[in-house]
C-alpha atoms as an extended CHARMM CRD file, in Angstrom:
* protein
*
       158  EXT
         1         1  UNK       CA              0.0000000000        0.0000000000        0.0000000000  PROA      1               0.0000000000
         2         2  UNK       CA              1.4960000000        3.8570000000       -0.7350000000  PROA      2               0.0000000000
         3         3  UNK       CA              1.5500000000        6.1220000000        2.1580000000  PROA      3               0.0000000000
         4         4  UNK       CA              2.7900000000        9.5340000000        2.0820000000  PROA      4               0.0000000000
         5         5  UNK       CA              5.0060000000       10.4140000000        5.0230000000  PROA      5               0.0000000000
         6         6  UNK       CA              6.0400000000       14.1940000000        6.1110000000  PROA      6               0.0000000000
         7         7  UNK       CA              8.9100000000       15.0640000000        8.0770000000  PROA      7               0.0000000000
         8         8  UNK       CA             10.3690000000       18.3760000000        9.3030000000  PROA      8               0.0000000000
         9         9  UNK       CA             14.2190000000       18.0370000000       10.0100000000  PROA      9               0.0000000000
        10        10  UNK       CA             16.9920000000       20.0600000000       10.8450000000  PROA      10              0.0000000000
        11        11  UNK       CA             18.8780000000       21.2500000000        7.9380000000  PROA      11              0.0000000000
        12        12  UNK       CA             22.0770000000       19.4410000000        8.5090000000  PROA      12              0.0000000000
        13        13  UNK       CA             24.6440000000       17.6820000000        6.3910000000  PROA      13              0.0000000000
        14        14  UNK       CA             23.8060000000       13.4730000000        6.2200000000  PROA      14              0.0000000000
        15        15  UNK       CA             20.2050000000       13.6370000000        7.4880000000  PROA      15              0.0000000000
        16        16  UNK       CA             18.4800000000       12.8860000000        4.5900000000  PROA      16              0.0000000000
        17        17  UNK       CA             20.7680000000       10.1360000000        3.8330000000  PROA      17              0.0000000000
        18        18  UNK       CA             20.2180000000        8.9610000000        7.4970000000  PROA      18              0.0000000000
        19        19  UNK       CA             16.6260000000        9.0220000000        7.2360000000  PROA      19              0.0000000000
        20        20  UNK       CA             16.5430000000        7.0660000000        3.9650000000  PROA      20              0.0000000000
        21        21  UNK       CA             18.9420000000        4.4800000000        5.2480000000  PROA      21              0.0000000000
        22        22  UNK       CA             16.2080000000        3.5780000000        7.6670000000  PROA      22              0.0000000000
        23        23  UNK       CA             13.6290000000        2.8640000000        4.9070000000  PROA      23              0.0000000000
        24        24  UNK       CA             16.5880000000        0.7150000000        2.5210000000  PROA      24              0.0000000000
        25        25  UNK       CA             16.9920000000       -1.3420000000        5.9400000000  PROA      25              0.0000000000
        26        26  UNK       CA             13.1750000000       -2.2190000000        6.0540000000  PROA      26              0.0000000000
        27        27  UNK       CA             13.7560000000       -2.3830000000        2.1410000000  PROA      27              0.0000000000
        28        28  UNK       CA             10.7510000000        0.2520000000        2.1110000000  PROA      28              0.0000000000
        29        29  UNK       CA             10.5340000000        1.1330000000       -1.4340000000  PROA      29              0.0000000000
        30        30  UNK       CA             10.4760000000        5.2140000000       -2.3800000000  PROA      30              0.0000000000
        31        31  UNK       CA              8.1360000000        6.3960000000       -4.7520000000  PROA      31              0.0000000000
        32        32  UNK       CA              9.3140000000        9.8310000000       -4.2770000000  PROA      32              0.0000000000
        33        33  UNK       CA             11.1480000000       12.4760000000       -1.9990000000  PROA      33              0.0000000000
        34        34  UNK       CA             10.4050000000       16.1660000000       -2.4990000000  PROA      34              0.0000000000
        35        35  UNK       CA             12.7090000000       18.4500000000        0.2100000000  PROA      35              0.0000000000
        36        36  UNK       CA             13.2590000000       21.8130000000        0.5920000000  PROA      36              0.0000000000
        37        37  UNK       CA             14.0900000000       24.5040000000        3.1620000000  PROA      37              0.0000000000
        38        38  UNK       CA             10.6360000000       25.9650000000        5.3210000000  PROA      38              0.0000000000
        39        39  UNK       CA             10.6730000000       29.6340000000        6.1690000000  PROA      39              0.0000000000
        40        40  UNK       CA             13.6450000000       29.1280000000        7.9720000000  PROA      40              0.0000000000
        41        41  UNK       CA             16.9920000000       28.1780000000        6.9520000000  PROA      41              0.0000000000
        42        42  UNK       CA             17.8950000000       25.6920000000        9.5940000000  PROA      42              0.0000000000
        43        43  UNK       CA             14.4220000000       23.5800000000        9.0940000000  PROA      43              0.0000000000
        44        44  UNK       CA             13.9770000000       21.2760000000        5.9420000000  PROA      44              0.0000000000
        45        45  UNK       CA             10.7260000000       19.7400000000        4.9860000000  PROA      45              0.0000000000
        46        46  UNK       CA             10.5330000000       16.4360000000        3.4310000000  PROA      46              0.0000000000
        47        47  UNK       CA              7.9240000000       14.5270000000        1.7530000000  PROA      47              0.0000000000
        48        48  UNK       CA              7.9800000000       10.6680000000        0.8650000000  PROA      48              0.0000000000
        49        49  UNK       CA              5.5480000000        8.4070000000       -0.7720000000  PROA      49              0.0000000000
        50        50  UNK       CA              6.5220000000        4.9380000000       -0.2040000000  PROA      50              0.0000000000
        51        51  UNK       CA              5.3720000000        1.3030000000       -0.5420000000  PROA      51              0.0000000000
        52        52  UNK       CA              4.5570000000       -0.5250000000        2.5000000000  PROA      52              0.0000000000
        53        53  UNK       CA              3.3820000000       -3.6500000000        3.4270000000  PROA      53              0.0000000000
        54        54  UNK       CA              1.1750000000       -3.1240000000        6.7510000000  PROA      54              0.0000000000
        55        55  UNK       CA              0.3390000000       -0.2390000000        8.6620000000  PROA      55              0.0000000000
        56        56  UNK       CA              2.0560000000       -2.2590000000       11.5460000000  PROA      56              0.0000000000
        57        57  UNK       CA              5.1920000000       -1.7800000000        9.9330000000  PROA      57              0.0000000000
        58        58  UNK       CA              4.6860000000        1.7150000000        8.7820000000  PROA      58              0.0000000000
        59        59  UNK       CA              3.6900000000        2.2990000000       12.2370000000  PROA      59              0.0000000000
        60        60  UNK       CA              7.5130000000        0.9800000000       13.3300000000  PROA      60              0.0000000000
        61        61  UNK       CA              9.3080000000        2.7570000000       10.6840000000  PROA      61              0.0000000000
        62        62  UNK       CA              8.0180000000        6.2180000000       12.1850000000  PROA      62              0.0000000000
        63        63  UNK       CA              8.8000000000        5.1950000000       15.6730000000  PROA      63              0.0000000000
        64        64  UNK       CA             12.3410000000        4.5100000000       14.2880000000  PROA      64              0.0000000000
        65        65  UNK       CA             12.4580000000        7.6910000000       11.9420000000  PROA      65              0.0000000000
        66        66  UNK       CA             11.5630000000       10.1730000000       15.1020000000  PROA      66              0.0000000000
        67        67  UNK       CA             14.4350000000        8.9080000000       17.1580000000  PROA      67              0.0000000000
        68        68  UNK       CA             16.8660000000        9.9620000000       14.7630000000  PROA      68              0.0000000000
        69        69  UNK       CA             19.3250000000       12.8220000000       15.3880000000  PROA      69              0.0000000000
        70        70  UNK       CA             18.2900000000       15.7150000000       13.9670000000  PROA      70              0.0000000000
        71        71  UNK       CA             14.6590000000       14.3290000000       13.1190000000  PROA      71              0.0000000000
        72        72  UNK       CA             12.2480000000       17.3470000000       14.1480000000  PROA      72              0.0000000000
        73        73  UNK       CA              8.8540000000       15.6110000000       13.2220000000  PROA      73              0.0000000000
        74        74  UNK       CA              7.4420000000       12.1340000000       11.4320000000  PROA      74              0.0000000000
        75        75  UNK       CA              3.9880000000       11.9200000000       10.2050000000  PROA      75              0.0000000000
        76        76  UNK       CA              2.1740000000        9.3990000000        8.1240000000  PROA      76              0.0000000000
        77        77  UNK       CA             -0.4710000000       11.5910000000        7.3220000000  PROA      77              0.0000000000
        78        78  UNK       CA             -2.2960000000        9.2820000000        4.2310000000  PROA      78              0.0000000000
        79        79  UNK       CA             -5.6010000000        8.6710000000        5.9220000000  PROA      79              0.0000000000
        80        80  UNK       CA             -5.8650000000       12.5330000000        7.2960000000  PROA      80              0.0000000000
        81        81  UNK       CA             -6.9450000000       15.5180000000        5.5000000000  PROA      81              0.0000000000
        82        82  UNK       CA             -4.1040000000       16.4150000000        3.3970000000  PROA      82              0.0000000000
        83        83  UNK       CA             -2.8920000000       18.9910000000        0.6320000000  PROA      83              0.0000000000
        84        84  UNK       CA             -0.4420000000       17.0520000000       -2.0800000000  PROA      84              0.0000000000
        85        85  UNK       CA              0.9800000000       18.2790000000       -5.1770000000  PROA      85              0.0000000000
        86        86  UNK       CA              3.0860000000       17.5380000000       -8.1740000000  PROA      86              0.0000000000
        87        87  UNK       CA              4.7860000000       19.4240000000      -10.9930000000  PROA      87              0.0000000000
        88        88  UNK       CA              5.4430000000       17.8720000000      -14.4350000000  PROA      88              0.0000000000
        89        89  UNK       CA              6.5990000000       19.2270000000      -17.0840000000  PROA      89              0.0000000000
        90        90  UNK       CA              6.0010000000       17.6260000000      -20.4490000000  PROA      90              0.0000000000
        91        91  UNK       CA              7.5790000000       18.4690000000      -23.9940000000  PROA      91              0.0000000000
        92        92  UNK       CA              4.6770000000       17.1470000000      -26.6360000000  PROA      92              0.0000000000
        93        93  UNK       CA              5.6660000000       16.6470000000      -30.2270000000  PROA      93              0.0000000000
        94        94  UNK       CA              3.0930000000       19.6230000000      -31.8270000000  PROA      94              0.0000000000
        95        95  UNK       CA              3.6990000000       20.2980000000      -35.6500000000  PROA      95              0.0000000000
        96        96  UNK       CA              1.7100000000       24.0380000000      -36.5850000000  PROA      96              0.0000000000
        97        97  UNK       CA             -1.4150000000       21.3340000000      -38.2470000000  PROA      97              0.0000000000
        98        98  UNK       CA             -2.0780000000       19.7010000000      -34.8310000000  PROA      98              0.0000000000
        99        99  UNK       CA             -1.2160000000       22.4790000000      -32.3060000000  PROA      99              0.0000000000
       100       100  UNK       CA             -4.5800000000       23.9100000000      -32.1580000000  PROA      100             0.0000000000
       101       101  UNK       CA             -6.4630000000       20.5000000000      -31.6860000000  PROA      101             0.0000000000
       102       102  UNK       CA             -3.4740000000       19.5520000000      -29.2640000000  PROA      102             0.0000000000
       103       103  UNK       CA             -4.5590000000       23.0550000000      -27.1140000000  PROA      103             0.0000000000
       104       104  UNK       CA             -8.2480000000       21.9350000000      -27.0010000000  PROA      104             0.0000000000
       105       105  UNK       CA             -7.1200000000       18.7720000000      -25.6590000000  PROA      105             0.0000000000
       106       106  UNK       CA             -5.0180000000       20.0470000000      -22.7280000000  PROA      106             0.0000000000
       107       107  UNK       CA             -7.5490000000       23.6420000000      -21.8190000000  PROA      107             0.0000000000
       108       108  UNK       CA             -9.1570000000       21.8140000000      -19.4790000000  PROA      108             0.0000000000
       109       109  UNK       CA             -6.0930000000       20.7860000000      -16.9700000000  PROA      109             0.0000000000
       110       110  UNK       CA             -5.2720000000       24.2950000000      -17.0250000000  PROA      110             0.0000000000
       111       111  UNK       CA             -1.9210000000       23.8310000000      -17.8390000000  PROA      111             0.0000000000
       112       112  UNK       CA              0.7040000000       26.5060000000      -18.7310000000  PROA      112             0.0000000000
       113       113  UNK       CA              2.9430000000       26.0960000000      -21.8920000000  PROA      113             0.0000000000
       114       114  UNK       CA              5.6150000000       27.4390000000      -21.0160000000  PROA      114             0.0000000000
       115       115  UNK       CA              7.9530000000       26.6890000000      -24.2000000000  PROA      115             0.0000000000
       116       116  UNK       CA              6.6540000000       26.6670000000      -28.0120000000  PROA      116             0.0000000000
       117       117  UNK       CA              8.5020000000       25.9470000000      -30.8420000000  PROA      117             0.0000000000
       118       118  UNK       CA              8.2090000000       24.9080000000      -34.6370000000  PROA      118             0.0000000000
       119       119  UNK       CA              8.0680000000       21.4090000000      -34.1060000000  PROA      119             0.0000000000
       120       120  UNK       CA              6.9450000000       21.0090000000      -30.1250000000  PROA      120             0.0000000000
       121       121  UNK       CA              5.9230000000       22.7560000000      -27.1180000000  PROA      121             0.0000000000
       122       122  UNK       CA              6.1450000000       22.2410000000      -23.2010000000  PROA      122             0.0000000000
       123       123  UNK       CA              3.4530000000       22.6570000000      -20.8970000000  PROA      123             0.0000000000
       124       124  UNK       CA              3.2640000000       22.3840000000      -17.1890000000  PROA      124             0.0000000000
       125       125  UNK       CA              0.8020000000       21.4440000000      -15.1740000000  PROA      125             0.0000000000
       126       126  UNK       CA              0.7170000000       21.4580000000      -11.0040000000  PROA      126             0.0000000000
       127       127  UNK       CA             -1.6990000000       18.9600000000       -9.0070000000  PROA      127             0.0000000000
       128       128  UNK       CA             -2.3240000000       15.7510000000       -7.3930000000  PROA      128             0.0000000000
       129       129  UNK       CA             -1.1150000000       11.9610000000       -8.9130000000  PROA      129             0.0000000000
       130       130  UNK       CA             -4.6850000000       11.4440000000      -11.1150000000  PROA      130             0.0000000000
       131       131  UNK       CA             -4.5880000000       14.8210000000      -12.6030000000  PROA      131             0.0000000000
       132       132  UNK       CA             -1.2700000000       14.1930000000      -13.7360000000  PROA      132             0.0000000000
       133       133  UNK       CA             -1.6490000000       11.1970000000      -15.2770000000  PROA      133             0.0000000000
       134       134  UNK       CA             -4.7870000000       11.5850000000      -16.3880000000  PROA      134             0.0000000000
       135       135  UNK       CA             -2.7070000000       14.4860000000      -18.7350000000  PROA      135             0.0000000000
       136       136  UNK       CA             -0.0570000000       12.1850000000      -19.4010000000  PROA      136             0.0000000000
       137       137  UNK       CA             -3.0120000000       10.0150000000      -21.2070000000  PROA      137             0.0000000000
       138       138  UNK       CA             -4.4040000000       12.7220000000      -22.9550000000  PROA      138             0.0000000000
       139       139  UNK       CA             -1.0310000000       13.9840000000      -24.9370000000  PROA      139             0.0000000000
       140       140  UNK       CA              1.3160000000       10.5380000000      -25.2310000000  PROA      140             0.0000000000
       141       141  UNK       CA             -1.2340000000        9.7720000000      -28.2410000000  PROA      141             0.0000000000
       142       142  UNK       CA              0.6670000000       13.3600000000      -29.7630000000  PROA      142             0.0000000000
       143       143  UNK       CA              4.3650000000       11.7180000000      -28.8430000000  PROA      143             0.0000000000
       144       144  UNK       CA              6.3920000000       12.8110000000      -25.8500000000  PROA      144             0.0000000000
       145       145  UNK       CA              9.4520000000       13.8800000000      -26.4600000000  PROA      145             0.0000000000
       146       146  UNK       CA             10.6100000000       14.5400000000      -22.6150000000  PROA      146             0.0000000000
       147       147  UNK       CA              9.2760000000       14.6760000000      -19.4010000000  PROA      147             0.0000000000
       148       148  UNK       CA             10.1270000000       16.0270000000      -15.7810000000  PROA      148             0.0000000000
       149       149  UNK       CA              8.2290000000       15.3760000000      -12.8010000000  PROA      149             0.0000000000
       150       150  UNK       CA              8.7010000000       15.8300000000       -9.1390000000  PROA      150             0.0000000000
       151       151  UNK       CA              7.5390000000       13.6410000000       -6.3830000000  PROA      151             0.0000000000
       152       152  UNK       CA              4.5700000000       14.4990000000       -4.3040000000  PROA      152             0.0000000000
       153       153  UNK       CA              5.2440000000       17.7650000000       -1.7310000000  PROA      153             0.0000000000
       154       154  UNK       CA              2.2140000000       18.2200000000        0.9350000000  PROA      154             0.0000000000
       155       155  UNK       CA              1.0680000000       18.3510000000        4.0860000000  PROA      155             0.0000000000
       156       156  UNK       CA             -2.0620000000       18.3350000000        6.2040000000  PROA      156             0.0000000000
       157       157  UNK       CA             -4.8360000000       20.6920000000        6.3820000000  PROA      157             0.0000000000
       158       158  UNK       CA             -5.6140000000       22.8930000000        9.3340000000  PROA      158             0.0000000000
């Protein structure tokens, strides 16, 4: 089962590899990381979505991830309200005779293109998993060319 984990850590040298080393032991497989700084520079907020087996063992996994040095916070916060989101970027093969039909397709995800040429363009597009896929249907028909996406960054509501 996937479960999205958040942690707040200090922003030190060696604890992201720290905290990942726990989930290789458990041979936890990573979906994703996102991590960046909060609004201060000593405080780094990371987001994983793993692969678990049991809630019993995610359960363990925090309990081993919050005694770590340096380890601020661990939350599992799947099955509680929750804000997640993704960025993709996406360079679509778009000749000038299919561009137009290739804009009607993607207007409705709201997308921005960011990048248009003669032969292609790049859009992006910011929201959950489905949305992004569900994009990633629409325009592979038109041939990808290149794509970019980040791993899940959230937290909870409230």
């Amino acid at each position: 089962m996937r479960r999205m984990i958040t942690a707040k850590l200090h922003n030190v040298t060696g604890i992201l590899n720290r905290f990942t080393a726990v989930l290789n032991r458990r041979q936890v497989n990573i979906i994703s990381v996102t991590a960046g700084v909060t609004d201060s520079q000593e405080t780094t907020h990371t987001t994983f979505v793993v692969e678990i087996d049991t809630l019993e063992e995610m359960e363990q996994i925090i309990k081993q991830l919050n005694r770590l040095i340096d380890v601020i916070e661990v939350s599992d916060i799947t099955d509680i309200p929750h804000v997640a989101r993704e960025v993709v970027l996406i360079k679509v093969q778009a000749p000038p005779t299919q561009r137009a039909e290739i804009f009607t397709m993607i207007d409705p995800f709201r997308v921005n293109v960011v990048d248009v040429n003669r032969e292609n363009v790049t859009i992006q597009l910011t929201g959950d998993s489905d949305k992004i896929e569900a994009l990633i249907d629409v325009v592979a028909p038109y041939g990808i060319l290149n794509m970019a996406r980040t791993g899940s960054a959230g937290f909870e509501r409230g």
